[in-house]
C-alpha positions as CSV (number, residue, x, y, z in Angstrom):
1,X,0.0,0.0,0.0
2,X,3.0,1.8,-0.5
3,X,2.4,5.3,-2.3
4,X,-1.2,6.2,-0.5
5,X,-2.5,9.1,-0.2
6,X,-3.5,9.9,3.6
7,X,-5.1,13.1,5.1
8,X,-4.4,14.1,8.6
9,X,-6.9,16.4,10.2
10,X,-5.5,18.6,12.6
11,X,-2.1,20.6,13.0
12,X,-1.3,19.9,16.7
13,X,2.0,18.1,17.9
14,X,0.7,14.7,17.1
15,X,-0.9,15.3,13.9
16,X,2.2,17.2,12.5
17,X,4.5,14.4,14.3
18,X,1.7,11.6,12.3
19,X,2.0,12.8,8.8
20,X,5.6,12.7,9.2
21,X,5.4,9.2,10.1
22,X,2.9,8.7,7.4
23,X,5.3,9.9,5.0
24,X,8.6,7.7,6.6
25,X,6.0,4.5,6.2
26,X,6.1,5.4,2.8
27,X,2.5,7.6,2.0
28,X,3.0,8.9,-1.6
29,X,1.3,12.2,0.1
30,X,0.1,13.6,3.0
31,X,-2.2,16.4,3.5
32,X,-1.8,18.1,6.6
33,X,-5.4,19.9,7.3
34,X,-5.0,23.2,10.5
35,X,-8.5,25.3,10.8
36,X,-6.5,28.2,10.4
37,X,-5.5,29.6,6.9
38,X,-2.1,31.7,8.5
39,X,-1.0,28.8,10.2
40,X,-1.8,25.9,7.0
41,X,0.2,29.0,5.4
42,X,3.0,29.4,7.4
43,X,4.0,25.7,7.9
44,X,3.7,25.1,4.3
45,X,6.1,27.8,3.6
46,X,8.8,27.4,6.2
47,X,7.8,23.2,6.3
48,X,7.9,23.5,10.1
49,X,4.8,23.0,12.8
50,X,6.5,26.3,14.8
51,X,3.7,26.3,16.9
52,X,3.2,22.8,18.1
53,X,6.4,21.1,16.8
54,X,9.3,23.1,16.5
55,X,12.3,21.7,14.9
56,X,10.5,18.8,13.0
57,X,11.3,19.3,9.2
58,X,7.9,18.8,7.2
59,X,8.9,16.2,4.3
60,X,8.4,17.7,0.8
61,X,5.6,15.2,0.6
62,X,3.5,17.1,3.3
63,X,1.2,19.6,2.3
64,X,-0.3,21.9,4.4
65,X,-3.6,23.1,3.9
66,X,-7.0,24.8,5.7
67,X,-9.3,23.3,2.8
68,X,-10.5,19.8,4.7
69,X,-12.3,18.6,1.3
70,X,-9.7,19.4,-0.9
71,X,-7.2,17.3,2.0
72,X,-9.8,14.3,1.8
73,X,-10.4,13.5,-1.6
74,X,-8.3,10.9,-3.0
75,X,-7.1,9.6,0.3
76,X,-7.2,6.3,1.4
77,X,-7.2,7.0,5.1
78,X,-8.0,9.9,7.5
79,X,-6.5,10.4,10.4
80,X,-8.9,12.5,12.9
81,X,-6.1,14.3,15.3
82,X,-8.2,17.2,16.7
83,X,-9.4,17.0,21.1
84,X,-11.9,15.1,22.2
85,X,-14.1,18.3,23.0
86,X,-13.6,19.0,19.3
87,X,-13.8,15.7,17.5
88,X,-17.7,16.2,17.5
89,X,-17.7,19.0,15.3
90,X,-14.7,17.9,13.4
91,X,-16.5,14.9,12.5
92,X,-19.9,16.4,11.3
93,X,-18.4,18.9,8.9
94,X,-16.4,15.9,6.9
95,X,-17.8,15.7,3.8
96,X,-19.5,12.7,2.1
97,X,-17.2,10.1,0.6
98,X,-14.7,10.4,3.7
99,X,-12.6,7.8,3.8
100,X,-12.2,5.3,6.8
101,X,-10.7,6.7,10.0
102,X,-8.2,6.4,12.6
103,X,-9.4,8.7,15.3
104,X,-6.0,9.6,17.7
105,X,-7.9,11.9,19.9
106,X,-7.6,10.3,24.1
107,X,-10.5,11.4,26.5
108,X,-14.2,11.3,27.0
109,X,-16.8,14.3,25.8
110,X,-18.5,16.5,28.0
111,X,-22.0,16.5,27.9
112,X,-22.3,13.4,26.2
113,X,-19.8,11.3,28.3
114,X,-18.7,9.0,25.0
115,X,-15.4,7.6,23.8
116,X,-14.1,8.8,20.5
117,X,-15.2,5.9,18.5
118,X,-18.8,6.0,20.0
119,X,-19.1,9.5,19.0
120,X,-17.9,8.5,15.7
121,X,-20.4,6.0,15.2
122,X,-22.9,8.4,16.2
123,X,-22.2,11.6,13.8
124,X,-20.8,9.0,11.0
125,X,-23.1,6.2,11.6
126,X,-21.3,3.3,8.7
127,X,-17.7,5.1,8.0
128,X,-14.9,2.5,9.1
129,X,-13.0,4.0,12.2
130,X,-10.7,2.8,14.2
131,X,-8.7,3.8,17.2
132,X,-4.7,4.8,17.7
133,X,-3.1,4.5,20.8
134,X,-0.2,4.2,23.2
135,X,2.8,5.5,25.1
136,X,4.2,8.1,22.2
137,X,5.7,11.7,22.6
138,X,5.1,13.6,19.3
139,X,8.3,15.1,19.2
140,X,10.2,11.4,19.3
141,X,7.9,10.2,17.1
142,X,8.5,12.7,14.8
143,X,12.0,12.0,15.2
144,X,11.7,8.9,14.1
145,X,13.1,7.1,17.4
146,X,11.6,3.7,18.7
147,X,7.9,3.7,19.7
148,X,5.4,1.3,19.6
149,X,1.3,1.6,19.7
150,X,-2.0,0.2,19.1
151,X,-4.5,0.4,16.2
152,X,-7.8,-0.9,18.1
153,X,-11.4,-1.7,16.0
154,X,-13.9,-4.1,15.5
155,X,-13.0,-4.1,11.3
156,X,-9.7,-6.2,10.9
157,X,-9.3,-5.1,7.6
158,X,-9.0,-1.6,8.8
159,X,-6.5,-2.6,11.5
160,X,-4.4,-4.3,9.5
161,X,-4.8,-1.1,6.4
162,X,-3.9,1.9,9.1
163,X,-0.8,-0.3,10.6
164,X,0.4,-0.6,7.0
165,X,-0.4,3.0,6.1
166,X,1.1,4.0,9.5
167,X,3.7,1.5,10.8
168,X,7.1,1.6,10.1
169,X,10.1,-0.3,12.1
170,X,10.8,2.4,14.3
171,X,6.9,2.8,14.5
172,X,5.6,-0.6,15.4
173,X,2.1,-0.5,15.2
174,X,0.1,-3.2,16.7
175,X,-3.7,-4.3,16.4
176,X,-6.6,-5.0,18.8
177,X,-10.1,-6.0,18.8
178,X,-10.9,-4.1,21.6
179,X,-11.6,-0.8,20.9
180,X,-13.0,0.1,24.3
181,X,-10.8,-1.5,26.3
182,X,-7.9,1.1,24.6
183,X,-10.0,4.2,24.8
184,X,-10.7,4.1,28.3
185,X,-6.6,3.2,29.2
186,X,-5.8,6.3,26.8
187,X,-8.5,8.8,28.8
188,X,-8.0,7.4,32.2
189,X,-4.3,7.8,31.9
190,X,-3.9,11.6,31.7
191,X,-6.2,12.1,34.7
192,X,-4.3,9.8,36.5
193,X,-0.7,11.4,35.6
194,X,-2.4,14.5,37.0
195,X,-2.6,12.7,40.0
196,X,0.8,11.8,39.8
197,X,2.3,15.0,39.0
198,X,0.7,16.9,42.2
199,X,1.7,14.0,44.4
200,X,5.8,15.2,43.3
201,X,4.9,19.0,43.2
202,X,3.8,18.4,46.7
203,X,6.7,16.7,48.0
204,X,5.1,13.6,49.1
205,X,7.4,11.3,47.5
206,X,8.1,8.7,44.4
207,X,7.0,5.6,46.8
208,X,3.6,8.2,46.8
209,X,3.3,8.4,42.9
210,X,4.3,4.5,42.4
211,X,1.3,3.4,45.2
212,X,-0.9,6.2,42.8
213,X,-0.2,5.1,38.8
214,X,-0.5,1.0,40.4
215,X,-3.7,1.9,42.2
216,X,-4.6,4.1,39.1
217,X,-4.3,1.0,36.6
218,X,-6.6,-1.0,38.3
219,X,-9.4,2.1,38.3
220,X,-8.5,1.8,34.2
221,X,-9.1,-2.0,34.4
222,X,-12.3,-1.7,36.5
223,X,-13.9,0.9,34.1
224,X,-12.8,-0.9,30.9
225,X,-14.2,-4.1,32.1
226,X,-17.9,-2.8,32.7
227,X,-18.0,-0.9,29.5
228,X,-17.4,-4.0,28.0
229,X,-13.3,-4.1,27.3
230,X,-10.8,-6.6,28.2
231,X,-8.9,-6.5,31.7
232,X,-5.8,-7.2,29.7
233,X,-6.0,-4.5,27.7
234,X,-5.5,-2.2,30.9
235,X,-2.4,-3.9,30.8
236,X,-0.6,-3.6,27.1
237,X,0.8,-0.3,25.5
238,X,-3.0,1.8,25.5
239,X,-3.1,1.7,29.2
240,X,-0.2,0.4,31.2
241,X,2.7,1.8,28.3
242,X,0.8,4.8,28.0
243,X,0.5,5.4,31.8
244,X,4.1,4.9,32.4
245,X,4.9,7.3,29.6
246,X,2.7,9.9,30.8
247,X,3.1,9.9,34.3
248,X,6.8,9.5,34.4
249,X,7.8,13.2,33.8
250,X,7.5,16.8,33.2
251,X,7.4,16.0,29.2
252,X,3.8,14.7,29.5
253,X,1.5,18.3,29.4
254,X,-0.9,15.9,32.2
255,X,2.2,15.4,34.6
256,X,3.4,19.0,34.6
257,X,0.0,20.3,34.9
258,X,-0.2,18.6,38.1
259,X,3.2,19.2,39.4
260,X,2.4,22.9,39.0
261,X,-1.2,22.7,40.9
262,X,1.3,19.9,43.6
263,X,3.4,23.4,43.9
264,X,0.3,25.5,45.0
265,X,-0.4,27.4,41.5
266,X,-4.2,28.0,40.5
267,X,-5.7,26.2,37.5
268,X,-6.5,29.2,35.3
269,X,-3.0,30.5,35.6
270,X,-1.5,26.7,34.7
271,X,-3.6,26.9,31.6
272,X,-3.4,30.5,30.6
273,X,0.4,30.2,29.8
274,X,-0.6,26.6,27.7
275,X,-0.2,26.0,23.7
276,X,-1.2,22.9,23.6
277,X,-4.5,20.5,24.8
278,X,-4.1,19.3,28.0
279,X,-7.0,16.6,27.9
280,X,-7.1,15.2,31.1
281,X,-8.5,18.6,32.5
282,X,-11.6,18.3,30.7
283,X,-11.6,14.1,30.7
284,X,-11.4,13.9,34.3
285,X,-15.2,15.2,35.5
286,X,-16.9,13.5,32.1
287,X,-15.2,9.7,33.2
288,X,-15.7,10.3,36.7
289,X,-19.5,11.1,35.4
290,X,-19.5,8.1,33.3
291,X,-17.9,5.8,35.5
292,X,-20.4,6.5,38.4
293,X,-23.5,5.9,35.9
294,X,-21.9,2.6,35.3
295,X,-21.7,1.7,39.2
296,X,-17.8,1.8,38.8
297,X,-15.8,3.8,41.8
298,X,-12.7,5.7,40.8
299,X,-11.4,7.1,43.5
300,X,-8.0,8.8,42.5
301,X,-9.9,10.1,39.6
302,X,-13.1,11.6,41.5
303,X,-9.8,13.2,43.7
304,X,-8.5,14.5,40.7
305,X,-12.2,16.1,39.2
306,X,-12.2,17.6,42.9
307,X,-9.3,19.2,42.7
308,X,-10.0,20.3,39.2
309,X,-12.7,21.6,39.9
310,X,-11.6,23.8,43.2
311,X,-13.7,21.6,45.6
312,X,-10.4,20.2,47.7
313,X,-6.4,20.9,47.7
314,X,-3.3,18.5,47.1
315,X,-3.5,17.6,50.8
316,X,-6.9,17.0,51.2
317,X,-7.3,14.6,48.4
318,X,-4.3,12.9,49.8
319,X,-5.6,12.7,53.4
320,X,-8.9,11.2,51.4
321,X,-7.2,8.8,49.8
322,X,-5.2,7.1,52.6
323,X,-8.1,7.5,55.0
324,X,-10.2,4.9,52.8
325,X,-10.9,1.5,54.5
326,X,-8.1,-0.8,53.9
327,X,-8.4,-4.1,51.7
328,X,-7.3,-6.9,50.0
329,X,-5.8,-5.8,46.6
């Protein structure tokens, strides 16, 4: 399938760092689509993301544009790399004819409490989609250093097309048929580095975060199981891999986030001084939301929409935490 044409939509660090990869597992073209005209302008004149991903040459057979129909015809795949809170809209204004997708976005939708393919199947009711995850840092990615991640549907032939259109040997794609099972590891596991990141900005320890992102995995594993995923999945790259990744470090947006509201800074002034998405703010109340209409308990994750959300401090969700009744693990 060498010499595809493939559409990403959306400009951010991990679109830009995708169609690169698109191009290295040997795309024939890649249309690169940003909302913004300047922007679609700018990086197709200078071939650099400066924005989102500085430093990462554009290959010549990138191409930067705002038209999104012009971007979609002709391609055989469409990779949808916009938020979660955007996806919905993103979705509806693809035009007729779209081509099968690979939705990369990781979180859950406010209002509506769905995963990204459930929304999919509910604005495009019969387009082909599938979901990509896993433990991957745009900017290594776009380096072309090793990573590894999960294409995850219910249509094999579509798993097996993106990983082809996608994958590379430095990019080892892998595939699942269990797509929920890898959505709720990739939304669960930026709240939870959240978690983690407050725990160090507070100074209460690494033996603190390690008890947190173990604890944390078995909320993912508990939530995927009752929306009908596999326990195992909590445990391969789309939920422990990318939990590891992200909660390891100030290069995850989730993990400094939290080490700067660990440190005592307000939310608003975090965020105000942000480029990019950080999707675990807005993910956080919308699983806890879906999680408790599902009868599942999360409990570092309902500490993490509380302290979102202004209703307790660092300490307090700590002291909640370790003042729950002890049990067997």
């Amino acid at each position: 399938m060498a010499g595809e044409r493939i559409c990403v939509l959306g400009a951010g660090a991990w679109g830009t760092a995708l169609a690169i990869q698109a191009v290295r597992a040997g795309a024939g073209r890649v249309s690169l689509w940003a909302r913004d005209p300047v922007r679609a302008a700018a990086m197709q004149a200078t071939r650099e993301n400066a924005r989102h991903l500085p430093g990462a040459a554009l290959p010549p057979a990138v191409e930067a544009t705002a038209d999104a129909e012009a971007a979609l015809s002709g391609a055989a795949l469409a990779v949808v790399a916009v938020p979660v809170q955007h996806l919905r809209p993103a979705l509806a204004a693809l035009p007729s004819g779209a081509p099968p997708l690979v939705v990369v976005a990781k979180g859950v939708e406010r209002g509506s409490l769905k995963l990204p393919l459930e929304l999919a199947a509910e604005i495009r009711p019969g387009l082909a989609a599938a979901v990509l995850s896993g433990p991957n840092f745009a900017h290594e990615v776009a380096a072309g250093l090793p990573a590894a991640a999960v294409v995850a549907g219910l249509d094999a032939g579509l798993r097996a097309g993106a990983a082809t259109l996608l994958g590379s040997p430095g990019f080892r794609l892998y595939g699942s048929d269990d797509p929920v099972g890898v959505q709720v590891g990739g939304a669960a596991k930026n709240v939870i580095a959240i978690a983690a990141g407050a725990v160090i900005g507070a100074g209460l320890g690494e033996n603190a975060r390690a008890a947190l992102v173990t604890r944390g995995l078995a909320e993912i594993s508990r939530l995927a199981v009752v929306l009908g995923g596999r326990v195992e999945t909590a445990a391969g790259l789309s939920g422990l891999g990318d939990l590891l990744l992200t909660a390891a470090g100030p290069g995850s947006r989730n993990t400094s986030l939290g080490l700067e509201l660990g440190r005592g800074r307000a939310l608003a002034s975090v965020l105000a001084g942000r480029i990019g998405v950080t999707e675990g703010v807005a993910t956080a109340p919308a699983l806890v939301a879906r999680a408790t209409a599902s009868g599942v308990e999360l409990p570092i994750c309902e500490a993490v929409a509380d302290l979102l959300g202004g209703r307790v401090t660092v300490a307090e969700a700590m002291a909640r935490l370790l003042a729950r009744p002890r049990r067997d693990e």
